[in-house]
N, C-alpha and C positions, 0 to 999 in steps of 0.2 A: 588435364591435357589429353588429346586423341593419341592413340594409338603412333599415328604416322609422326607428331610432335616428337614423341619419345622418341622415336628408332633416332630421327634425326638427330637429337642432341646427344644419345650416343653415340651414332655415328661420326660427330663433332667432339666427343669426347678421347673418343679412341684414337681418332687423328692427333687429336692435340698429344693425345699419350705417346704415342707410338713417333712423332717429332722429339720430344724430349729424350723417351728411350735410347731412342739412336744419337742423338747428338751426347748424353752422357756415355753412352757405353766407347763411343770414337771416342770419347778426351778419358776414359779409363782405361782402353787397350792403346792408348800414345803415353809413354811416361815422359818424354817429352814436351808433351803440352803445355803452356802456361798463356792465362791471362795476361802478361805483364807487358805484351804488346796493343793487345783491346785495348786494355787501362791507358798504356802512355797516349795513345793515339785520343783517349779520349776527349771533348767539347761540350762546349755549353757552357750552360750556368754553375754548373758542377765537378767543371774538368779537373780544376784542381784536389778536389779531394779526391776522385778517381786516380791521377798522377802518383798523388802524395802515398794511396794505398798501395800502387804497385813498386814505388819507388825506379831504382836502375841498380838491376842487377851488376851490370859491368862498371860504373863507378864504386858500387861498393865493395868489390872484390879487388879495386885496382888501389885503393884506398889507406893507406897502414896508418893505424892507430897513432897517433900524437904520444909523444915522447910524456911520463906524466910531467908535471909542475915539482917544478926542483929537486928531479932527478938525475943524477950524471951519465951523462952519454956513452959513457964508458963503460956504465956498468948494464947498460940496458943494451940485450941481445936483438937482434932483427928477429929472430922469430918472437918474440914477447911484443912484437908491433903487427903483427901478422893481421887480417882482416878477418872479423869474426863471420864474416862470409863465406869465404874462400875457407875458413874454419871448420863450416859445417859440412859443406862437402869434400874435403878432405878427409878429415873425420868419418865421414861415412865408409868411403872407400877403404882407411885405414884399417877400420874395423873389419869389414868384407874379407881385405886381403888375409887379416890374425884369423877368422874363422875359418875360411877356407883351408888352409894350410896347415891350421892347429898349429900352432908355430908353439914353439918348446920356450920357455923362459929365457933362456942365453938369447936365441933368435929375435923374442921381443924384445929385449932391449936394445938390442942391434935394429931392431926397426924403428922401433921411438928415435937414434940415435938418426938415422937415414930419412926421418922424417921431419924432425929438427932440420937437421942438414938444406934437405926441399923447400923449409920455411923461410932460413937463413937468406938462402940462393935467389927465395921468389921477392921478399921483400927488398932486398940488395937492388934485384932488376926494377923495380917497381919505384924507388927513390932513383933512383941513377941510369938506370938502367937509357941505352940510346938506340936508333933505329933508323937506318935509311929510308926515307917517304917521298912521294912525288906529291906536289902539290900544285896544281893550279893560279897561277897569280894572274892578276886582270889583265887580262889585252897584251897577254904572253905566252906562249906556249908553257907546258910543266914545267920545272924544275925539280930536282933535288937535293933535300932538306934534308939535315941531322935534326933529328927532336929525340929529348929526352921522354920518357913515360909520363911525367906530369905533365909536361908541355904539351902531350900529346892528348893527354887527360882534358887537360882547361882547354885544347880548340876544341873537343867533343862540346864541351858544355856550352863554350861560347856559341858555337853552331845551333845546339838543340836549343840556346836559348832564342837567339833569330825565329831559328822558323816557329817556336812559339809566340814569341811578338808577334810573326806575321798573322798568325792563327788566331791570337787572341783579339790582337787591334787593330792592326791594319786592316782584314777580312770584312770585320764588321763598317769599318767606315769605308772602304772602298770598294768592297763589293766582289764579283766574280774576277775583277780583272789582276786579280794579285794572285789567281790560282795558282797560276803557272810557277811565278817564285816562290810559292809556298812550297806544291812538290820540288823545286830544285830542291828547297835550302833542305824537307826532310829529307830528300835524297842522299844531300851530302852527310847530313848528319849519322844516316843509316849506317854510311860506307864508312866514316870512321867511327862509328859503334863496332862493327861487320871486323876494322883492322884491329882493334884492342883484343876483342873476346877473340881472335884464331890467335893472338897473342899469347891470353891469359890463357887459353887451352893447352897451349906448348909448356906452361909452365906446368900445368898438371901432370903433360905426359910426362916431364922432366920427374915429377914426384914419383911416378908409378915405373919408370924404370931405376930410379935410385932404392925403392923395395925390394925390386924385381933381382937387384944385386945378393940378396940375402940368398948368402946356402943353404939350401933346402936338399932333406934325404930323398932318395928313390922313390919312398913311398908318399912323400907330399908332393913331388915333381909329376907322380901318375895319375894326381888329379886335373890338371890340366891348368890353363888360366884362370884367373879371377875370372866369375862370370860378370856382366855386367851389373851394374849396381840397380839393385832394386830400390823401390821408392823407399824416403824414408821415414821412419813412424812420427804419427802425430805429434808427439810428445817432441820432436826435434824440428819440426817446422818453424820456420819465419813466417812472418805478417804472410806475404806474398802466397808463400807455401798453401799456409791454411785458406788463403783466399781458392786457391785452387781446388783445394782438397773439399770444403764446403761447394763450390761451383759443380765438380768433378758428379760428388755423390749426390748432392742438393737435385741436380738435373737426372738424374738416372733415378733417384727413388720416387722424383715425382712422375715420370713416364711410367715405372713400375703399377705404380698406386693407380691411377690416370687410365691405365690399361686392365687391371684386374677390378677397378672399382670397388678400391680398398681407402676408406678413409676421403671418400672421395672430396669432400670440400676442404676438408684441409690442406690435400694436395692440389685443388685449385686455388685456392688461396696463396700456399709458397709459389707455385709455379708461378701466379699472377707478379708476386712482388718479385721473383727472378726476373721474369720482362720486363718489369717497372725500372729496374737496374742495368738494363740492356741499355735503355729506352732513353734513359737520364743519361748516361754514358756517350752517345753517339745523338744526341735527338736532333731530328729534320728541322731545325729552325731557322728562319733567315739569318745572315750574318755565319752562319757554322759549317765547318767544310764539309763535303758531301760525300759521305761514308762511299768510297771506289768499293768495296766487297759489298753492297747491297746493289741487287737487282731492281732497275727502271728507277723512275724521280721520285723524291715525297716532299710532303710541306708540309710541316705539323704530323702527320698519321703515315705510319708506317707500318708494319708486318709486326713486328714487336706489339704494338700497341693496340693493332688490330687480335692477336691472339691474345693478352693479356686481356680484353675488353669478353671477348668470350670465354675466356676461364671466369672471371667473375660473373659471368651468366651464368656459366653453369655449377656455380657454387650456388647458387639459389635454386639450384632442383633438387631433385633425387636420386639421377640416374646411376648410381650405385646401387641405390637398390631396385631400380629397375633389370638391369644386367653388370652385376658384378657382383664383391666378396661382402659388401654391404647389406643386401640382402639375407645374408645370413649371422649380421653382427646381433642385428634387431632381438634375435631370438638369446643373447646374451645379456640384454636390458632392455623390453619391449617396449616400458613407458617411455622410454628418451626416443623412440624409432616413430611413436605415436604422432600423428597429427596435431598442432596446435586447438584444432576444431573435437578432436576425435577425444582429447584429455580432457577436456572445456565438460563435453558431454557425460565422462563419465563421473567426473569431478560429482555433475549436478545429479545424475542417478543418485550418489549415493550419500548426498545431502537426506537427512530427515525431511518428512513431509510436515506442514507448517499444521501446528495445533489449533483448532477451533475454526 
């Protein structure tokens, strides 16, 4: 290759780097981030396993465990149905609160007691629990509706299930003109996704001032509140979670790598099959709805697959060791950095010369 070939492909390299960079390092300085609206939203041939891996947060949280098989109801507490969702982050917070605080033995088990208590209260709300709602009914203005939390549960599902019928089959067989009720129905669906979780949120803050009762001395009071909760460690992660936390760093170390030209094909390579799963998640194909957060039309090929298409280009060059850290791996294992032509050659150097 010339001279002006190289600059280019690095200059394409670095690009490519330095997009990844930034888009990991946004979803590592948001602890808020999650996949799990890319994923729901996902289409295609492959929607459903996309779906499946992000699940719903908010019905799982809203969910209490099933009573076991042939146990008396009497003797099984509401928080023993509690949702191992709503589990884990509680739990996290929980902890947070005993560490910050150092809370004395008496204290924790007056918190365990205040935390039972929060469990008892949310699962209570959660089976029974009722709600004043306005609802739209056809070719009538609003009303308002008493719904229980399940009730309010099953129209969420029955909703998201709509507007995925519309997405999955109507779309395909009738084409652009069902757009429109597509967004209604996700719309509606959003908005009582949108009423549960500022729900299910209240019942958190309900947990976090029923602690907040605990007497604490002078000197646990002068360190001030709970700070907010930090991520939590791998090892406590759901499905979901890990999908993040692989996305999160997956995308950030291959911009790394991408940018110092370290490792350089192998980070085109991940990088590549991260687009590939961009790509299969939202793809431009007839019949499939047309991603609103991507900029202008596509048909088949879009930006995703346009940049995936040049990472595997340039996993068949060099350009690590043209300008990057690769350049100086070589001198750690020279023969693997060698040319396929270049081994070929010396292989045959140092063959014996043939007798007679």
């Amino acid at each position: 290759m010339n001279v002006l070939t190289r600059i280019a492909l690095v200059a394409l390299r670095l690009a490519i780097g330095w997009h990844f960079f930034i888009e990991g390092a946004e979803k590592l300085h948001a602890p808020t981030w999650s996949s799990e609206g890319y994923l729901r939203e996902a289409a295609g041939p492959f929607a459903e396993a996309f779906r499946q891996l992000a699940g719903d947060g908010v019905i799982e949280r809203l969910t209490p465990l099933p009573l076991p098989e042939g146990a008396d109801p009497a003797k099984v507490t509401y928080a023993q149905r509690f949702p191992p969702a709503l589990e884990r982050d509680w739990q996290h917070y929980f902890r947070q609160f005993v560490e910050h605080y150092q809370l004395t033995p008496d204290q924790l088990a007056l918190a365990d007691a205040k935390l039972k208590q929060a469990k008892d209260q949310a699962v209570r709300w959660m089976l029974s629990g009722k709600k004043t709602v306005k609802r739209q009914a056809p070719n009538s203005p609003a009303v308002e509706v008493e719904l229980t939390v399940p009730e309010r549960v099953q129209e969420y599902r029955d909703k998201l299930q709509r507007a995925l019928q519309i997405q999955d089959r109507e779309l395909a067989t009738f084409g652009p003109s069902v757009n429109a009720k597509l967004r209604e129905a996700k719309a509606e669906a959003n908005r009582l996704r949108a009423e549960l979780r500022h729900d299910l949120n209240a019942q958190t803050e309900e947990m976090k001032k029923l602690l907040a009762t605990i007497k604490l001395t002078a000197e646990q009071l002068a360190k001030g509140p709970v700070p907010e909760p930090a991520q939590p460690g791998v090892w406590e992660l759901d499905r979901l979670g890990l999908v993040d936390f692989v996305t999160r760093w997956g995308i950030f170390l291959v911009g790394c790598c991408l940018l110092l030209g370290l490792l350089t094909r192998t980070a085109c390579l991940v990088g590549a099959g991260f687009l590939l799963l961009f790509y299969l998640a939202m793809p431009p194909f007839p019949g499939v709805p047309e991603n609103l957060r991507a900029e202008g039309h596509y048909l088949y090929v879009n930006k995703n697959l346009i940049e995936m298409l040049a990472l595997l280009a340039l996993a068949t060059t060099r350009s690590g060791r043209w300008l990057g850290l690769d350049a100086w791996l070589q001198f750690l294992a020279p023969s693997r950095w060698r040319s396929p032509a270049a081994r070929r050659a010396e292989q045959a150097s140092a063959e014996p010369l043939p007798v007679g």
